[in-house]
N, C-alpha and C positions, 0 to 999 in steps of 0.2 A: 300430655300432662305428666309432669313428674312424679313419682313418691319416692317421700322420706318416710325412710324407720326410724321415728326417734324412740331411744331406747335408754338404759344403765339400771343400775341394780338397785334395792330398796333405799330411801334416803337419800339419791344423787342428783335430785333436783328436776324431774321429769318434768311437772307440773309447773315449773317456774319458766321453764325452757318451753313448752308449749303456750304459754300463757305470751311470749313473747313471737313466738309462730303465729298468733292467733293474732295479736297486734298490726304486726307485719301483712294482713287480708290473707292469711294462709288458714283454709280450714284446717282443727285438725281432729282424728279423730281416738279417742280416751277409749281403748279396752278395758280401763280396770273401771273405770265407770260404766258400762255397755255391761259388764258382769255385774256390775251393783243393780242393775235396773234388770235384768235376766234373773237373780237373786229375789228380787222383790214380787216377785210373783211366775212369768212366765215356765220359769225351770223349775220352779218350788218344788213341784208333783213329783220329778222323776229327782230331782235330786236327796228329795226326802226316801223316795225307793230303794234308791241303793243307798244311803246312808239315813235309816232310821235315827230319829230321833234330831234332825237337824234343823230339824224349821219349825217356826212358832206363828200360829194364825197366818197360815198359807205364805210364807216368805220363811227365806233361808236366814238362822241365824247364826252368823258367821263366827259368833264365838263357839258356838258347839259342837259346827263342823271343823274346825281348826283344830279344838280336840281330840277329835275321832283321825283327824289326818295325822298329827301330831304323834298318836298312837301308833296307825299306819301308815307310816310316809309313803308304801308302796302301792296306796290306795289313790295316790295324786293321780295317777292313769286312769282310774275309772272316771274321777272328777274330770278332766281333760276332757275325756270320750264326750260327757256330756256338752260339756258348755262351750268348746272349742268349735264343735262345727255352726251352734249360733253364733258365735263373735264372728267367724268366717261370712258371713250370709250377709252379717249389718256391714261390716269392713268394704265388700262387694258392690251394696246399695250406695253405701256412703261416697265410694269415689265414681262409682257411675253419677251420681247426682252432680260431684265437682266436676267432671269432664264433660258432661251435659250442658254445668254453665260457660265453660271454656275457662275454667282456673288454669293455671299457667303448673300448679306445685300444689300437693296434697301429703299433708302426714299422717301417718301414723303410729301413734303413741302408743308402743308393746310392750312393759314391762319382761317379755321372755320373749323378744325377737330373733337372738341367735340359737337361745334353748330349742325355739319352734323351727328353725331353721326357715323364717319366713324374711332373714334377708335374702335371699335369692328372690323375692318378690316383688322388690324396691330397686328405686334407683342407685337413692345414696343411703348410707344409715347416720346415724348420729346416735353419739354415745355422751349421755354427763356422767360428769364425775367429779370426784372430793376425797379428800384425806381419807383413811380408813375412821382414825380420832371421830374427823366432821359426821359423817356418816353414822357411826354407835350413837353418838350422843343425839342429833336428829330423830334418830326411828325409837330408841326407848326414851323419848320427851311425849312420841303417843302416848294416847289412854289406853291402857292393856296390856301394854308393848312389855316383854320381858328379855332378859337376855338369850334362854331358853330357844323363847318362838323366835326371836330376830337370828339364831345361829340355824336355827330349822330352813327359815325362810332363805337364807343365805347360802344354803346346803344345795339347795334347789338352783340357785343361779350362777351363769358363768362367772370367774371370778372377774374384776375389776379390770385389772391388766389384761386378760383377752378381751375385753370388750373391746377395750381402747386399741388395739392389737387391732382387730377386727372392723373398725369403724373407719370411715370417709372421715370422717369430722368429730372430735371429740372438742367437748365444752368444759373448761374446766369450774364447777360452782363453788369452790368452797368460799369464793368470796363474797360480794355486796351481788346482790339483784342488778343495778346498775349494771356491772360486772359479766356477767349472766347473758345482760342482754344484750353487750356492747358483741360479744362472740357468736348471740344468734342473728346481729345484721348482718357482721362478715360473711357470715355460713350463707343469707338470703343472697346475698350478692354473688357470692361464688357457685350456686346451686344454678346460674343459666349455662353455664359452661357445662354442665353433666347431662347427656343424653337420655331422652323419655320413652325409655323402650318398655318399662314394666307392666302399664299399664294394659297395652294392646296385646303383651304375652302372655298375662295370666292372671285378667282382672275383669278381659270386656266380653 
C-alpha cells in the first residue's frame, strides 16, 4: 500500500484536494480533525494542565489556548509533546485498517508534514498551493481570523516555495474546484508508478 503526504500551508486548499482523494476510493486521513476530536474531550485533562485556563466544560477552547500560544509561541512544543503522539497512534490504526482491506493508496493529510519531518514516512507527498493574494484573502474570510494570528500561524510553517521545492506533486488551487480536481486525477494516475515501501518500514 502506498502513502501520500498531502500537505501545504494554511489556506491552500487541503480540504478541496482531499475531498477529491476521497472521490477517487482513496481513504484519507484529516490530522487537523483527529486534533478537533482529541480537543473535545480525550486530551482536555492534560492539556488544561499545562495550559491553565484553556478549556471550558471539559473540551479545549481553541480560542483561548491560541491566546496563551500567541503569547508564548515557544510553548507550541509543549503542545506538540502532548497531542502529537496521539495523532501518531490514530495515523498507525488508520492505515493498518486500509492495508488490512488491501487499498491499493492511503493519505495522509498533515498540515506540518515537512515541519514534522514525517515525509520521510510516505511514499510520495503532495503539496497545494495559491497565490500568496489567494491565500490572505481565504484564511482572514474566517470567523476570528486576524492578520496578527494568520502571520503567527504562518511563522510556524515552511514557507510556500519549499514545499513546492520539497514535493513529488504539487497542485496548483488558486483556481475553480473543477481545476483542483482535474490535477488530483493526474496525481491518482501517476501515483501507480511510485513504489510502496513506507508502509512496511515504519507503519506495520
Amino acid at each position: 500500500m502506498r502513502i501520500i503526504g498531502l500537505t501545504g500551508s494554511i489556506g491552500m486548499g487541503k480540504s478541496t484536494a482531499a475531498a477529491r482523494f476521497r472521490d477517487s476510493g482513496i481513504a484519507v486521513f484529516d490530522a487537523d480533525a483527529e486534533v478537533h476530536r482529541l480537543y473535545a474531550g480525550p486530551l482536555a485533562s492534560a492539556i488544561e494542565a499545562a495550559f491553565p485556563g484553556s478549556t471550558v466544560n471539559g473540551q479545549v477552547d481553541r480560542a483561548k489556548l491560541s491566546a496563551q500560544l500567541l503569547a508564548a509561541p515557544h510553548r507550541f512544543r509543549d503542545l506538540e509533546t502532548i497531542v502529537h503522539p496521539r495523532v501518531r497512534s490514530e495515523q498507525r490504526a488508520f492505515l493498518k485498517r486500509e492495508a488490512d482491506r488491501g487499498a491499493a493508496n492511503a493519505v495522509l493529510e498533515i498540515p506540518l508534514l515537512f515541519e514534522a519531518g514525517m515525509n520521510a514516512l510516505v511514499d510520495a507527498t503532495v503539496v497545494v498551493s495559491a497565490g500568496e493574494d489567494v491565500q490572505r484573502a481565504r484564511v482572514l474570510a474566517r470567523p476570528g481570523m486576524t492578520p496578527e494570528k494568520l502571520d503567527a500561524l504562518l511563522s510556524r510553517q515552511t514557507p510556500d516555495a519549499e514545499k513546492r521545492a520539497l514535493a513529488d506533486f504539487v497542485v496548483d488551487t488558486s483556481g475553480t474546484i473543477a481545476a483542483c480536481n482535474a490535477q488530483i486525477d493526474v496525481i491518482v494516475r501517476q501515483l501507480e508508478k511510485v513504489s510502496a515501501r513506507a508502509y512496511a518500514a515504519h507503519w506495520s
